[in-house]
C-alpha positions in Angstrom: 108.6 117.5 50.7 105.6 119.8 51.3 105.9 121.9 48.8 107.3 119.3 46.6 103.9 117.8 47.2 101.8 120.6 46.6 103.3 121.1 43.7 102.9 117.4 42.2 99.1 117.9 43.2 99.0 121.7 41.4 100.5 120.0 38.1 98.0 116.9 38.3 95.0 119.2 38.7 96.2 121.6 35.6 96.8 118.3 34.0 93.2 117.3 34.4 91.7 120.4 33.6 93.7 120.5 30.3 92.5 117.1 29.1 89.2 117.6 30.0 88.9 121.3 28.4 90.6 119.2 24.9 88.2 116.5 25.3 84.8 118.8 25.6 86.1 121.1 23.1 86.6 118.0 20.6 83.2 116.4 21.4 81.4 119.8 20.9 83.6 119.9 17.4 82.0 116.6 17.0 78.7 117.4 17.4 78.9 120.6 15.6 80.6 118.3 12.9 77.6 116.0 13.1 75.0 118.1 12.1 76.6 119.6 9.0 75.0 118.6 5.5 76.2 115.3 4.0 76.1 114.1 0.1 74.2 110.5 0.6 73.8 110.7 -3.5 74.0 112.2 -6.2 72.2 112.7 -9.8 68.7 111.8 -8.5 65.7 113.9 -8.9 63.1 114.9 -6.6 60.0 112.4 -6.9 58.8 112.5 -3.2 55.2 113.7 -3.0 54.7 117.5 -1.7 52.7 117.8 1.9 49.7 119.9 1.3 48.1 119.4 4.7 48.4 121.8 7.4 49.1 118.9 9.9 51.4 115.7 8.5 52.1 113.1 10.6 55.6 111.7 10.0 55.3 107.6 9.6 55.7 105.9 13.2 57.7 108.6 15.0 55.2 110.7 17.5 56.1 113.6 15.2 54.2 116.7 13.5 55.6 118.5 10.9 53.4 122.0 10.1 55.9 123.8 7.8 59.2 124.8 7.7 61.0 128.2 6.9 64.2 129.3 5.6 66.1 131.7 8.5 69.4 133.0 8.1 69.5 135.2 11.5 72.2 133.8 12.8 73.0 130.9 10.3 71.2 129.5 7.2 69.2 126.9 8.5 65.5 125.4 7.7 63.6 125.4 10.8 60.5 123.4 10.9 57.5 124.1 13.2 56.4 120.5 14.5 55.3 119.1 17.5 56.7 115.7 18.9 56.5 113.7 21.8 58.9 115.2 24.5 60.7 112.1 25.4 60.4 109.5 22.4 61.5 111.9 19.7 65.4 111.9 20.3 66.9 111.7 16.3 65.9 113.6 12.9 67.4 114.3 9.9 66.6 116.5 7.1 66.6 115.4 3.5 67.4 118.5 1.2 67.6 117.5 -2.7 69.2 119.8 -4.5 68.5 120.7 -7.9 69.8 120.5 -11.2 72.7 118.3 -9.7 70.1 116.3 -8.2 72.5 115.6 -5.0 70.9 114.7 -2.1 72.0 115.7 1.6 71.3 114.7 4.8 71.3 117.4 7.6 70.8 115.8 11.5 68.2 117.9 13.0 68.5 119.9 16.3 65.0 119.4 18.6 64.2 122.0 20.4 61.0 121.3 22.2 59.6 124.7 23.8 59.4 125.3 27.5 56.0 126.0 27.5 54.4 122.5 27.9 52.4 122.3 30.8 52.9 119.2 31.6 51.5 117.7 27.9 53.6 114.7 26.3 53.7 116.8 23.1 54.8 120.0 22.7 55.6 122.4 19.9 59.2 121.9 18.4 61.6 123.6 16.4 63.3 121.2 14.2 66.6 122.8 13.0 69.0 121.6 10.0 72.0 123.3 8.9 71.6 123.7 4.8 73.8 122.6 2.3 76.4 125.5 1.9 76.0 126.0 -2.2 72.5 124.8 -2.8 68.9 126.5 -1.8 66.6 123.9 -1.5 63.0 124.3 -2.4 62.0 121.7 -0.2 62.9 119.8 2.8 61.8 115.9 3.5 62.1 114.8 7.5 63.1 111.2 8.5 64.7 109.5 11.7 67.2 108.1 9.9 69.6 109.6 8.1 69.5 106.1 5.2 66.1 105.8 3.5 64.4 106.0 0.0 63.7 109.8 -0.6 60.7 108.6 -2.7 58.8 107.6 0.0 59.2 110.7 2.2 57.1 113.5 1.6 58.7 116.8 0.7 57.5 119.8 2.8 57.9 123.5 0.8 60.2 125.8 2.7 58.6 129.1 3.0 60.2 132.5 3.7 63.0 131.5 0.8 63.1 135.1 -1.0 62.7 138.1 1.5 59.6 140.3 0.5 58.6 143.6 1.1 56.3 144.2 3.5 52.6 143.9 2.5 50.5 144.9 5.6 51.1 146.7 8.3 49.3 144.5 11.2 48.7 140.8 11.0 46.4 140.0 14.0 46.8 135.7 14.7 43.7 133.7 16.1 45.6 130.5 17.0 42.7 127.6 16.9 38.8 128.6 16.7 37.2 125.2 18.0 34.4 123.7 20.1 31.7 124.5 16.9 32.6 128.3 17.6 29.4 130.4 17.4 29.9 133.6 18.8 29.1 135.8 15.8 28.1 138.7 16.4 31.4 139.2 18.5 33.4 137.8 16.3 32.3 140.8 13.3 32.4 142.9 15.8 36.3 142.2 16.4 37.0 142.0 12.5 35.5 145.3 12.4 37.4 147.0 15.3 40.8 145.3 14.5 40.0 147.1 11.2 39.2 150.6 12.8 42.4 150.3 14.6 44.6 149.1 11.0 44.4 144.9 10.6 44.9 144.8 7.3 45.1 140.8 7.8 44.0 138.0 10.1 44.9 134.5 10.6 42.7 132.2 11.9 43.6 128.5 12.3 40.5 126.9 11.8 39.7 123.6 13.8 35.7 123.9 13.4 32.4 126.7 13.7 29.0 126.8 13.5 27.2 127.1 10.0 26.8 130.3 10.6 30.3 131.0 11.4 31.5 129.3 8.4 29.6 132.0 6.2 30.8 135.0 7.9 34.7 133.6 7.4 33.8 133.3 4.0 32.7 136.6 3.6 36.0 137.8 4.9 38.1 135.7 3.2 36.2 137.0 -0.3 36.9 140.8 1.4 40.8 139.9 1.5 40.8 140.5 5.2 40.9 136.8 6.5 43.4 133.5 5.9 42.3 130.7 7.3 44.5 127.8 8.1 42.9 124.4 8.4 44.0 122.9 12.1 42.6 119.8 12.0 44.9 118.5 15.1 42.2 116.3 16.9 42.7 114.3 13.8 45.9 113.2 15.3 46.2 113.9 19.3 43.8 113.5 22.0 43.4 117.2 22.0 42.6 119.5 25.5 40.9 122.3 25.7 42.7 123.3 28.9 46.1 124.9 29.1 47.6 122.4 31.5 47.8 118.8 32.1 45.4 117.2 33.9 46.3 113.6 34.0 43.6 113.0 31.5 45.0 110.6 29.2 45.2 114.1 26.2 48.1 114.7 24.2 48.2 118.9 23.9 46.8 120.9 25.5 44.4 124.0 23.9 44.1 122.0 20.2 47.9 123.0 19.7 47.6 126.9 20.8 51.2 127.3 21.2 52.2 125.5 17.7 49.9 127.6 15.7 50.9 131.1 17.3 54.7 130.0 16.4 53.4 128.9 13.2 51.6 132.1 12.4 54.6 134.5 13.6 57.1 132.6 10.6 54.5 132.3 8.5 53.8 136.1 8.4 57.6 137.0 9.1 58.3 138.5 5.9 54.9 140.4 4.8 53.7 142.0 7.8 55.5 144.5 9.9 54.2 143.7 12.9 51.9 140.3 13.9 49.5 140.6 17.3 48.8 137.2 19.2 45.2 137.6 20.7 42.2 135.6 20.8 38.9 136.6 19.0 37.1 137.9 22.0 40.4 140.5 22.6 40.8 143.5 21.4 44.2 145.7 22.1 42.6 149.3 22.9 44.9 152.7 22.5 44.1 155.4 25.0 46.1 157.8 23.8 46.5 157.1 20.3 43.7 156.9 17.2 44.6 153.6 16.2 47.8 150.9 16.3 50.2 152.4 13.8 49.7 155.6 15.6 50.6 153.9 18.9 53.1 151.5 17.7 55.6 154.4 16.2 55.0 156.2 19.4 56.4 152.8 21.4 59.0 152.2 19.5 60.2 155.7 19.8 60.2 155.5 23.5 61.8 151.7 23.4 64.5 151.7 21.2 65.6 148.2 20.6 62.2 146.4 21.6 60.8 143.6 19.5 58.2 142.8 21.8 55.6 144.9 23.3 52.8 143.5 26.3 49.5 144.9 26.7 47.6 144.0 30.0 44.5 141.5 29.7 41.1 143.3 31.7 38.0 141.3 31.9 34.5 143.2 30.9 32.0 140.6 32.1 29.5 139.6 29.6 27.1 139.0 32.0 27.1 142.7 33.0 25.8 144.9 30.5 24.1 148.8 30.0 21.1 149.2 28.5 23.3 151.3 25.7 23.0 150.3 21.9 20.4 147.5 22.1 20.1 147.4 18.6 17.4 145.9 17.2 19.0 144.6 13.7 21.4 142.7 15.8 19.3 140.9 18.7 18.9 137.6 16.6 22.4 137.4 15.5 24.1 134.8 18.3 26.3 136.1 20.7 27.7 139.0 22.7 27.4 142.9 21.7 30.5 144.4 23.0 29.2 147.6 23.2 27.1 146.7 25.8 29.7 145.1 28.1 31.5 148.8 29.8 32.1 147.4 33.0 35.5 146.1 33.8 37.1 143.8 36.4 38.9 145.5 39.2 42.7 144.4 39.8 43.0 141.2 42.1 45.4 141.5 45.0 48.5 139.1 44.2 47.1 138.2 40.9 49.2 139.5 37.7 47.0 140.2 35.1 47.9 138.2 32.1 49.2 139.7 28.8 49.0 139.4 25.3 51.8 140.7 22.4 52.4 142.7 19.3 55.8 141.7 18.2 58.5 142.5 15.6 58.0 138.9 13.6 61.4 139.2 12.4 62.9 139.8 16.0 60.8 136.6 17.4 62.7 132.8 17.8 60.0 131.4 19.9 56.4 132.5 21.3 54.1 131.1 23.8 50.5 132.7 24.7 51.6 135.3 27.2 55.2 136.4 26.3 58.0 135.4 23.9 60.3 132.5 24.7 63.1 133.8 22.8 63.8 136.8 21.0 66.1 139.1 19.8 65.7 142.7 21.3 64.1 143.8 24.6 60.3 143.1 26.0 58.3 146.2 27.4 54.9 145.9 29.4 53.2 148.9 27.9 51.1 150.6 30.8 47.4 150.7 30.9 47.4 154.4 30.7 48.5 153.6 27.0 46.7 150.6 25.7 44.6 147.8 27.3 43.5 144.4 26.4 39.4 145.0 26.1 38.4 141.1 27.0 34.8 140.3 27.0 33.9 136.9 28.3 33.0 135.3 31.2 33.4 136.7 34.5 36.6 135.9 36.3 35.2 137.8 39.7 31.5 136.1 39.6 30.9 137.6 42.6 31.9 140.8 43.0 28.7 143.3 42.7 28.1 145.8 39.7 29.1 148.5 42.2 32.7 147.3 42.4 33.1 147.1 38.4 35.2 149.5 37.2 32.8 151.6 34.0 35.4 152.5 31.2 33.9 153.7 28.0 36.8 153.6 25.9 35.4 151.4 23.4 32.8 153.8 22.7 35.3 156.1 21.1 34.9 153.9 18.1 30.7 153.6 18.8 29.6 155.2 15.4 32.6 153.4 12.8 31.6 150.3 14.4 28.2 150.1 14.1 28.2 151.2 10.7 30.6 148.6 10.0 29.1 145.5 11.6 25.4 146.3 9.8 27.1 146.8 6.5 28.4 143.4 7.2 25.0 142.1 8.5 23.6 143.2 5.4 25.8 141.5 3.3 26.1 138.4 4.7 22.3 138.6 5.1 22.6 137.0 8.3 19.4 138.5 9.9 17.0 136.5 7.6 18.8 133.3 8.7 18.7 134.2 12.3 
């Protein structure tokens, strides 16, 4: 009766395991199911207006769309970069319209908020729709419902449709330049090294400068060096300008930081070889190599298979400076000459220096600030004896005396290109007569 019994209880269990394996394989069929494209009519033609903002707020639903992208790494999808509300957003659906038949599908979105929140209600998103199998839409329209009038919804371009050969080497992303931004001189000073080292492009996402700002972007938008991408987002969120919540009543933190750098990497996915994701005060220094390209083929030599490669973040205080290249010509231009600032930040016991990235766009699912959230291919911390982050700003280690600063005169190296450079720039802009 024992075994009997043992036996009755054995077959049960195998019994329950069975139905429950069928029923979670047929409810992930479902959902699969659910997501595929469905014809909600036919012989219409696309009369929704286009987006041309940066930034559209989708009617009533706590969601952002900034521009979505055709990817086919793993299946052919349109992924939209967004932000939405963490908990409220629960249901999208994308509206493709496919042209000449003029059918219109309906995809149900996947929302995949990123993990890097910080405690912020909103977050950046990647919105995810299956495509219509034998149709490349042009454009993608985003609703909560999948029933609706397609007229009223606006119709987003999808970007990244036909693959392109590379047109620039390096594509260096400044995710949002806010809070009347008037560091200037710093600022050219960056363009210029960034150029030294082989930027032959730069993204900035633009929330607001100073005056004088606004005419050296303008310069370097004329040179072809610089994009910028209007981020009004305090048009729409109670922005922070800290990185984490602090019960403060603000939407996102650091005006959308982590939306734009995602932005940036798809947006550049198919015409730059590599994309860097640093801040305009940063500079990623070689130490054993002349410039980026240089470096970057020695890398990837050594790291087969890695997509994305960390450079170490050291602070050179601004408030600490040598007496070296106090150049007239560029006194009454505001803010810091980097040249000046040699001294760096010794190591802090327990403290992991942060790091910033130049990644394989292609290779890259999802970014935040310091390191990729998902990626295809490996992630290597590149060691300091190779390349460091040179990051002038404000002192981290305020107290520490000069004597404890560590003096590294790497930037030098590039003391004669760069001056030249920034006073041709100077000259040019004709700055120093408006100073």
């Amino acid at each position: 009766m024992m075994c009997a019994g043992k036996k009755s209880y054995f077959a049960a269990a195998v019994c329950i395991l069975t139905v429950t394996s069928l029923l979670t394989v047929s409810y992930l069929k479902l959902q699969i199911l659910s997501h595929y494209p469905k014809v909600i009519q036919e012989g219409r033609r696309c009369r929704g207006e286009i987006a041309n903002s940066t930034i559209t707020a989708l009617k009533g639903n706590k969601t952002f769309i900034i521009s979505p992208y055709f990817d086919d790494r793993e299946s052919k999808v349109t992924r939209l970069i967004g932000i939405v509300h963490h908990e409220d957003v629960k249901q999208l659906y994308c509206w493709f319209c496919c042209q000449p038949n003029g059918k219109i599908y309906v995809s149900k979105a996947k929302i995949d908020v990123h993990s890097d929140r910080f405690g912020f209600p909103y977050g950046a998103a990647d919105i995810v729709c299956l495509e219509p199998e034998n149709c490349d839409p042009n454009h993608v329209s985003v609703h909560q419902s999948p029933h609706g009038n397609i007229d009223q919804l606006p119709r987003f371009e999808i970007k990244n449709r036909k693959a392109e050969t590379f047109s620039v080497d390096f594509t260096v992303c400044i995710s949002a330049m806010f809070g009347n931004y008037n560091n200037v001189l710093q600022f050219i000073q960056s363009m210029e090294m960034y150029k030294i080292l082989g930027v032959q492009k730069v993204v900035i996402y633009k929330n607001n400068c100073s005056h004088l700002m606004e005419k050296v972007l303008k310069f370097y938008i004329e040179e072809g060096t610089v994009e910028i991408i209007p981020w009004p987002i305090n048009s729409h969120l109670k922005v922070s300008s800290e990185w984490r919540f602090m019960q403060d009543g603000t939407h996102i933190g650091y005006y959308g930081q982590i939306t734009a750098l995602n932005d940036c990497i798809y947006r550049n996915m198919e015409r730059s070889k590599f994309v860097v994701l640093n801040d305009a005060d940063e500079i990623i220094l070689p130490l054993k190599h002349p410039d980026w390209k240089t470096m970057m083929n020695s890398l990837q030599e050594k790291n087969p298979g890695t997509s994305v490669f960390l450079f170490e973040n050291h602070i050179f205080p601004e408030t600490v400076s040598t007496p070296m290249f106090n150049i007239s010509f560029w006194n009454t231009v505001p803010g810091v000459n980097i040249l000046q600032h040699v001294y760096r930040e010794p190591d802090r016991k327990d403290v992991i220096n942060p790091r910033k990235m130049i990644v394989d766009p292609r290779k890259v699912i999802q970014t935040s600030v310091h390191s990729v959230l998902r990626a295809y291919g490996n992630s290597v911390n590149v060691p300091m004896d190779v390349a460091l982050i040179y990051h002038c700003r404000k002192a981290l280690q305020s107290d520490l005396p000069r004597q404890s600063l560590i003096r590294d005169t790497t930037l030098w190296r590039y003391n004669s290109s760069l001056i030249m450079n920034v006073n041709k720039v100077l000259s040019q802009t004709k700055l120093k007569s408006e100073t």
